[in-house]
N, C-alpha and C positions, 0 to 999 in steps of 0.2 A: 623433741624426741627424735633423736637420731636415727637412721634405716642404714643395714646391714649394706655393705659394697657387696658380697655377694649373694646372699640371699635376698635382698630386700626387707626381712620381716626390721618389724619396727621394735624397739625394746627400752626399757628406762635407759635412764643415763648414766645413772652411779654403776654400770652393768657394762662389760664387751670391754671391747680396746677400741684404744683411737693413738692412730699413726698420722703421722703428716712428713707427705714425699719430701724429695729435694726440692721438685719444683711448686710446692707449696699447697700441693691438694690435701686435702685430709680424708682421709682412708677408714670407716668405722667400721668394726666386727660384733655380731653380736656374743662371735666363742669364738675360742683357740681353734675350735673345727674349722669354721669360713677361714679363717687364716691361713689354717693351716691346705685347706683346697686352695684357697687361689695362689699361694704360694706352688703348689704342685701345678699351675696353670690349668686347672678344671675348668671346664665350662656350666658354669650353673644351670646350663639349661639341658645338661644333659646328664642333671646328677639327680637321684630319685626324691630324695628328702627335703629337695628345694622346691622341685615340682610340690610334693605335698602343701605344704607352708604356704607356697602362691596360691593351690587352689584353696585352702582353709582361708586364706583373708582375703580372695574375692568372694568366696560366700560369706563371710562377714561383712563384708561391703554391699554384697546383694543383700543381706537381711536388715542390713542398716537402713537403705535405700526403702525399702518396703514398709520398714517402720516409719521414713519419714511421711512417705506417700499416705499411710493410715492415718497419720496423726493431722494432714492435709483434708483427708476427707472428712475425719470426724467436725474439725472445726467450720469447713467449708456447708455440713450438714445441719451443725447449730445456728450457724448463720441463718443458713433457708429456714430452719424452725420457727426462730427468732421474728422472721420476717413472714411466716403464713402466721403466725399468733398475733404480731401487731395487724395484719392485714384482715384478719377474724376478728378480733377484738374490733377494730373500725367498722365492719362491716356490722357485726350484735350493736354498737353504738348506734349507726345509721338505723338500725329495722327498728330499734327500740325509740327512738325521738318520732318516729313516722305515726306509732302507735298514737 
């Protein structure tokens, strides 16, 4: 999945253009727009709509990040379960043979 040379967002690939310089770099746009700014020599970082886009896929990236972290705790949770049930279960074992 290629990322845009001046915005960064990322996009399918049957989608945008793709240039390749003289000197052999290759140049990928998600639209005629990014093309058309960096040919105007804009700076992406001072252009509104880019700023948007980068803060929307770093909070996608922080929500990503959080979901992995949940999906961490819950297994890391089952685990402990797993382990007071056999550690319970051993212990009803033990009180019950004492009987």
């Amino acid at each position: 999945m290629p990322t845009c040379s001046f915005c960064k967002k990322n996009y399918e690939f049957p989608r945008g253009l793709t240039f390749f310089t003289i000197d052999g770099k290759t140049v990928y746009f998600c639209s005629s727009k990014c093309k058309r700014n960096l040919a105007l020599k804009r700076d992406p970082k001072k252009t509104n709509w880019v700023k948007r886009v980068k803060k929307l896929k770093g909070k996608i990236e922080v929500e990503k990040e959080i979901e992995e972290k949940q999906v961490e705790v819950k297994e890391s949770s089952k685990k402990e379960i797993k382990e007071k049930v056999k550690k319970d279960a051993g212990v009803e074992e033990g009180v019950e043979d004492d009987d």
